[in-house]
VOGU-3710 file (C-alpha; in Angstrom, 3 decimals, decimal comma):
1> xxxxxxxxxx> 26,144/-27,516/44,847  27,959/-29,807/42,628  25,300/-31,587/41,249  24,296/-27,518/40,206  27,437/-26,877/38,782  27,286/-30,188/37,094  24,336/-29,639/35,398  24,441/-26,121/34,434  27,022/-26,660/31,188  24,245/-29,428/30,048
11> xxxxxxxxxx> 21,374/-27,127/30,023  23,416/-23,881/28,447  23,910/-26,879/25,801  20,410/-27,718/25,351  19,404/-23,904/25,401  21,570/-23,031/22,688  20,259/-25,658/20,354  16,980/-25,076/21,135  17,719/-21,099/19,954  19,162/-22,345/16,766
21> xxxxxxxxxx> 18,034/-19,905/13,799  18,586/-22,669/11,110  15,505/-24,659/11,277  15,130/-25,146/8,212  11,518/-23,022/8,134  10,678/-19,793/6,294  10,486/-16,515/8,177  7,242/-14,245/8,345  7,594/-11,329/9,409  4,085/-9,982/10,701
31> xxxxxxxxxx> 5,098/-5,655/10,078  5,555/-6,172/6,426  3,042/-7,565/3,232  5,930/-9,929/2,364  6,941/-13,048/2,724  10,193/-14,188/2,987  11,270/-17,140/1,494  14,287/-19,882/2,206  14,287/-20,801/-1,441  15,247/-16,774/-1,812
41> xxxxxxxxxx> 12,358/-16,231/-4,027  10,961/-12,865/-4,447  6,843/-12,459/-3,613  5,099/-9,515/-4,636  3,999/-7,098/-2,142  3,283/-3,438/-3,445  1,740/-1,433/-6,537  3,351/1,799/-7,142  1,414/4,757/-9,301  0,750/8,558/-9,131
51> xxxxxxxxxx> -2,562/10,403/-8,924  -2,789/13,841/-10,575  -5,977/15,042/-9,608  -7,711/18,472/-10,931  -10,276/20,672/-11,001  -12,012/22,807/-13,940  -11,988/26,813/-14,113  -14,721/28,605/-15,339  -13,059/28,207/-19,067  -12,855/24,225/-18,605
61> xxxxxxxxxx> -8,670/24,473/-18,419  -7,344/21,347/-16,250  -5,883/23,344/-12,685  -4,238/20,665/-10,302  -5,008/20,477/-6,549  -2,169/21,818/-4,690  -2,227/19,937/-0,932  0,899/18,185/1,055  -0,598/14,598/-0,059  -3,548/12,682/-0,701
71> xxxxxxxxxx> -5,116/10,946/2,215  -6,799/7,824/3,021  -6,564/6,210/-0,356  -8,757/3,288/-0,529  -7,696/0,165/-3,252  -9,272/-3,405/-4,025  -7,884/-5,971/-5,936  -10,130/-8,233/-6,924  -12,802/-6,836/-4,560  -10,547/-7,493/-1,671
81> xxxxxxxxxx> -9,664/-4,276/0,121  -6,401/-3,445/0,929  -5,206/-1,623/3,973  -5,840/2,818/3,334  -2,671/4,197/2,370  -1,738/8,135/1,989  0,060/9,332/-1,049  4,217/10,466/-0,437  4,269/13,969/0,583  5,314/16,961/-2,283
91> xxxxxxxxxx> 6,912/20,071/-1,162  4,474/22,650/-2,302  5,975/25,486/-0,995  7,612/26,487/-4,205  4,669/26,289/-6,364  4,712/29,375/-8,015  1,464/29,993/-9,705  -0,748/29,014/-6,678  -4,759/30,100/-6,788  -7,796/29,130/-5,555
101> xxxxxxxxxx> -10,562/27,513/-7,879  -13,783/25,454/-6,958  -12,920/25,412/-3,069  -9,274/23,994/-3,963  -5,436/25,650/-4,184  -4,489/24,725/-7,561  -1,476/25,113/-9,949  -1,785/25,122/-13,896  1,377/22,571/-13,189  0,484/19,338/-13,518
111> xxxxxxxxxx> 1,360/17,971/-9,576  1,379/14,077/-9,328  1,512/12,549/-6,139  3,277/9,223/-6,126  1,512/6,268/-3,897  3,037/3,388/-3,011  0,131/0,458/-1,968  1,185/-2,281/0,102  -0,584/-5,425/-1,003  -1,773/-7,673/1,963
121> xxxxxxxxxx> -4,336/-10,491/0,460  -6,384/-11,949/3,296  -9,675/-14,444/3,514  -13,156/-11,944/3,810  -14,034/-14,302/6,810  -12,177/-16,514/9,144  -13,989/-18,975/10,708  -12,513/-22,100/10,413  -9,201/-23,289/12,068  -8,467/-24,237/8,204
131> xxxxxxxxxx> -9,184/-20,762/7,260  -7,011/-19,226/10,127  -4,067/-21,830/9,105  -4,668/-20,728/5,364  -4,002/-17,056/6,352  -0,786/-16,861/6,107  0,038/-17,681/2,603  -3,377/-14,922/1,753  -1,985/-12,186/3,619  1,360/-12,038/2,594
141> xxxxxxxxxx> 1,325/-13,395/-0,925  0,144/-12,849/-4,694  0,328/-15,847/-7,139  1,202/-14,736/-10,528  -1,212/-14,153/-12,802  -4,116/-11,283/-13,219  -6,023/-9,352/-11,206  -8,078/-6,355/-10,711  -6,776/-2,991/-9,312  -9,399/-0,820/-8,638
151> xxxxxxxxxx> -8,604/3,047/-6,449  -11,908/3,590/-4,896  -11,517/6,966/-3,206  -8,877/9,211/-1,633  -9,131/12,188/0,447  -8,075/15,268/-0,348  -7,930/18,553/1,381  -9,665/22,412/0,271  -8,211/25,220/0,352  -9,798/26,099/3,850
161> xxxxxxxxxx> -8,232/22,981/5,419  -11,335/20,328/5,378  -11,192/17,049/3,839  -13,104/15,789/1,281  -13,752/12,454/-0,044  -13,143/12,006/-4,252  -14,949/9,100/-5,348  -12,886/7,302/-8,633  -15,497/4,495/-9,907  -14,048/4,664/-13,136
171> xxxxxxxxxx> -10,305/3,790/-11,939  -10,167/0,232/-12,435  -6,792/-1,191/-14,013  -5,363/-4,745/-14,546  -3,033/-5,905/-12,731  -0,451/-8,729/-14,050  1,756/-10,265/-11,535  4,582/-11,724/-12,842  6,689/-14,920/-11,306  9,605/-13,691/-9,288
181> xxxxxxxxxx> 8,246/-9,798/-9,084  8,290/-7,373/-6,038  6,464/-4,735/-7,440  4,798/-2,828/-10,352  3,979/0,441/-11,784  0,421/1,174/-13,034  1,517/4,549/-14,633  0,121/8,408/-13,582  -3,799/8,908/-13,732  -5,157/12,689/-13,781
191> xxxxxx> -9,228/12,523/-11,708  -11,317/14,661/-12,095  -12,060/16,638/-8,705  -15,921/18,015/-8,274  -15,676/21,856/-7,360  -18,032/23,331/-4,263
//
């Protein structure tokens, strides 16, 4: 019982500066696209921008698609796809001038929905031990310098309630990272929605 007692203040000891949180190593943290550095330098991790799309009446006037969000947004950079994202949701509920055009609830308001795309870079294959050691600094980093944004589709909703997928080939933006940078704003883009 002693030789208990004696030993149990040497392993609390031993415990505690095993537990120690200053290591001297950078934390990852494995929920979120960023990584955070001991140096305190800020890596980018998300592209902000707003999608207006619309649809055409029978005169050609621009009406735009009135839904909660848009859905299952699909990005690249640099032919790298990023994780599907959905759009922040808008309270339409007090649009006004509601109707239905080409299958779609639409507003002569221009409605822009405002998406926020986390970036998460990662290797197309892992195969390697090398490759799986690399993937850290891929998935939760961007170097500065320029890239390729590209929105390749989002979903968006009829007025009946069904989904349907908008393909946007032509939405392909650069992207410039800068040194020390979180995040950037591409700007608001109206697309063109096909009627039914």
């Amino acid at each position: 019982m002693k030789k208990i007692a004696a030993i149990a203040p040497l392993l609390g000891l031993m415990l505690s500066a095993a537990c120690s949180k200053d290591d001297g190593y950078d934390t990852y943290s494995y929920n979120e696209p960023t990584l955070y550095s001991s140096s305190g330098k800020a890596m980018f991790s998300e592209v902000i921008l707003f999608l207006k799309p619309y649809v055409l009446d029978d005169d050609g006037t621009k009406m735009y698609v009135v839904v909660d969000s848009l859905r299952n947004i699909s990005v690249a950079i640099n032919d790298r796809m990023q994780r599907p994202c959905t759009s922040y949701g808008v309270d339409t509920a007090h649009v006004a001038d509601k109707s239905v055009v080409g299958g779609y609830s639409v507003s002569s308001e221009p409605i822009a929905y405002p998406v926020q795309v986390k970036i998460m870079l990662y290797p197309d294959e892992l195969q390697t031990a090398g490759q799986y050691a690399d993937l850290l600094t891929d998935y939760f980093a961007m170097s500065p310098g320029a890239y390729i944004f590209r929105v390749l589709s989002f979903d968006v909703l009829s007025a009946t309630g069904q989904p349907t997928t908008i393909y946007t080939p032509r939405l392909s933006l650069p992207l410039e990272v800068k040194e020390n940078s979180v995040s950037v704003s591409m700007g608001k883009f109206e697309v063109e929605v096909p009627t039914t």
